[in-house]
Short mmCIF file of the C-alpha atoms (twelve columns), coordinates in Angstrom:
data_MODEL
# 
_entry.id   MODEL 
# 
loop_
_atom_site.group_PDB 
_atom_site.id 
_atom_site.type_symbol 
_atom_site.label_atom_id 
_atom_site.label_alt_id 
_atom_site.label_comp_id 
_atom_site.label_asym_id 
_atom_site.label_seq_id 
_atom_site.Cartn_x 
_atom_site.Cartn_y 
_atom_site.Cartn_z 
_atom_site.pdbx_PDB_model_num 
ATOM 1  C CA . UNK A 1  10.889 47.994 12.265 1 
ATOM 2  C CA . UNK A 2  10.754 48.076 16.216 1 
ATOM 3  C CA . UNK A 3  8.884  45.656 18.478 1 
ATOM 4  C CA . UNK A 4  8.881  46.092 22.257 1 
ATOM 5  C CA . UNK A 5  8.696  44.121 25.643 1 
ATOM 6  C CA . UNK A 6  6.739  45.569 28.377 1 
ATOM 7  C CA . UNK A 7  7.797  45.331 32.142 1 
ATOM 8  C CA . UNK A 8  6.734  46.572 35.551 1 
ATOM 9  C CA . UNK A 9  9.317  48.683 37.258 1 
ATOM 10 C CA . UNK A 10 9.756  51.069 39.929 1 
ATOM 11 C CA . UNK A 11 9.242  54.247 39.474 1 
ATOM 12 C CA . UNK A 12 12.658 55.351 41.352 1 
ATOM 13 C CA . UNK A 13 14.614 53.155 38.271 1 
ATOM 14 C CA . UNK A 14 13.550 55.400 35.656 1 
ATOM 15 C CA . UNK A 15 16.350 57.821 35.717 1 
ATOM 16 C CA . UNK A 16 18.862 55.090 35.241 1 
ATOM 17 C CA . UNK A 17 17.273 53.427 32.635 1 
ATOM 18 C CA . UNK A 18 16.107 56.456 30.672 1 
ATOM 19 C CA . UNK A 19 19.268 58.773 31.550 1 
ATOM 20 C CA . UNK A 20 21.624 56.260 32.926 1 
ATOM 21 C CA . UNK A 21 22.023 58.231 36.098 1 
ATOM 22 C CA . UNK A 22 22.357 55.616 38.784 1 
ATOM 23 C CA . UNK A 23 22.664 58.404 41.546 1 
ATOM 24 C CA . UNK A 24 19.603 57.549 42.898 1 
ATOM 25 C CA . UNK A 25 20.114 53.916 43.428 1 
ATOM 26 C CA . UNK A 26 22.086 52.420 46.687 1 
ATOM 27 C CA . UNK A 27 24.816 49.534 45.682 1 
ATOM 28 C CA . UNK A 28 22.268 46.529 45.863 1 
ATOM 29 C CA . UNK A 29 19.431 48.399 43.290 1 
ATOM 30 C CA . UNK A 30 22.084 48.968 41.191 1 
ATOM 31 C CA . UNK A 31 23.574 45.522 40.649 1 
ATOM 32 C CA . UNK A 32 20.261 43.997 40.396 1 
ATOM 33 C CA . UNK A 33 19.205 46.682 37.679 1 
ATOM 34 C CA . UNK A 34 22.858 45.460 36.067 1 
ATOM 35 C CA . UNK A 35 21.902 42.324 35.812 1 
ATOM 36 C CA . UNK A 36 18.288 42.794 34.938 1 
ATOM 37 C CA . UNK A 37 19.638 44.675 31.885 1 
ATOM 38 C CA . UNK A 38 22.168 42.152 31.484 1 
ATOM 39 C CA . UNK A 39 19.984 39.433 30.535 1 
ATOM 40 C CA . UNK A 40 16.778 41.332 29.023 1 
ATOM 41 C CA . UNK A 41 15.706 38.596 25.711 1 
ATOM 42 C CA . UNK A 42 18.158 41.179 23.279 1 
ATOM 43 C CA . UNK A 43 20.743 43.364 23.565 1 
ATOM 44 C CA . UNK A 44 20.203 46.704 21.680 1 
ATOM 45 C CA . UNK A 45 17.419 48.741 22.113 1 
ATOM 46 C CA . UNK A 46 15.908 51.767 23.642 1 
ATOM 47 C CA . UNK A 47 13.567 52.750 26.851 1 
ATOM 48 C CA . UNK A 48 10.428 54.292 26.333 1 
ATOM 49 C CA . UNK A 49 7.901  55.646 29.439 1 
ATOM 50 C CA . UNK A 50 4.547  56.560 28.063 1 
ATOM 51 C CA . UNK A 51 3.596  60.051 28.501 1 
ATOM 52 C CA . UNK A 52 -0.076 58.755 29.870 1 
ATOM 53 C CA . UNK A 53 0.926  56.105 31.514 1 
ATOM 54 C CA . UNK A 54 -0.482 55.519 35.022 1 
ATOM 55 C CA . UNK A 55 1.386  54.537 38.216 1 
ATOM 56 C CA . UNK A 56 -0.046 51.730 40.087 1 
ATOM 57 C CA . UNK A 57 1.319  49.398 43.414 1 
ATOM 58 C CA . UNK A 58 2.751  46.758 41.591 1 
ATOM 59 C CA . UNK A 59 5.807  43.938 42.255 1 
ATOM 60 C CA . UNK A 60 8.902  45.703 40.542 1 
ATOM 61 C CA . UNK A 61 10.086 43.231 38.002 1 
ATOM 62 C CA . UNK A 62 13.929 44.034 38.953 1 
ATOM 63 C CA . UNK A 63 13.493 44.004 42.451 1 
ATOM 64 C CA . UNK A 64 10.772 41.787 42.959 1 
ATOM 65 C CA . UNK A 65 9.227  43.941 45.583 1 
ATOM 66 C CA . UNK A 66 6.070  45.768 45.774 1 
ATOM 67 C CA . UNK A 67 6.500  49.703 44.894 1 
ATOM 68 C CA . UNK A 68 4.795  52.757 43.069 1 
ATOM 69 C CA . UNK A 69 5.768  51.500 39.360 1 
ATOM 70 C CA . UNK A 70 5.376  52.473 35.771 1 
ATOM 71 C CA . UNK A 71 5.298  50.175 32.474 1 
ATOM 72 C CA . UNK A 72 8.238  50.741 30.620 1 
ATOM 73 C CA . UNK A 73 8.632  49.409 27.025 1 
ATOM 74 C CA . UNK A 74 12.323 48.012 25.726 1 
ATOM 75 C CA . UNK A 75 12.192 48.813 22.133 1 
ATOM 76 C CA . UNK A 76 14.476 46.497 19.603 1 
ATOM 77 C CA . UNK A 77 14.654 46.092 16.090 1 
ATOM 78 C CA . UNK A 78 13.105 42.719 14.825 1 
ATOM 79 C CA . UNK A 79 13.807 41.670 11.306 1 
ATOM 80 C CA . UNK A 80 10.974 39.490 11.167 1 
ATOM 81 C CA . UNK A 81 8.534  42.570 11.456 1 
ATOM 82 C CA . UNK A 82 10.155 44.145 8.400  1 
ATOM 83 C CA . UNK A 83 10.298 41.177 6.215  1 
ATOM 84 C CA . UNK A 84 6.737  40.477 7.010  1 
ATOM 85 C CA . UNK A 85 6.262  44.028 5.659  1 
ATOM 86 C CA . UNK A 86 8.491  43.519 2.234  1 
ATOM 87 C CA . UNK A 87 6.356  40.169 1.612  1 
# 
């Protein structure tokens, strides 16, 4: 069973987290996206955009800066959610 995190992020980090093309970032949006992946709460899991989500001005939680952004959802497998299930 999956469970998911939300976060606020840029719209213009979407195609590296979804497709892992970085070609759109410069050097310094690409190390802080590293690292911001590096330390998300667990380790395997999937990116998911809704299709009706809505963009709004928001503080990019990678950057820290204002810009057009999107919720994106981290989706991991939690065994608690399936056990709770099986009970």
């Amino acid at each position: 069973m999956n469970d998911y995190y939300e976060f606020t992020i840029s719209k213009h980090f979407m195609s590296a987290i979804i497709n892992n093309d970085y070609s759109g970032l410069d050097d310094c949006e690409e190390t802080q996206l590293n690292l911001f992946i590096k330390y998300l709460p667990v380790s395997e899991g999937f990116w998911s955009i809704d299709d009706d989500y809505t963009e709004n001005f928001a503080t990019c939680e990678i950057i820290g800066l204002l810009s057009d952004c999107c919720i994106a959802k981290y989706y991991y497998h939690n065994p608690s959610i399936e056990k709770a299930n099986h009970d």
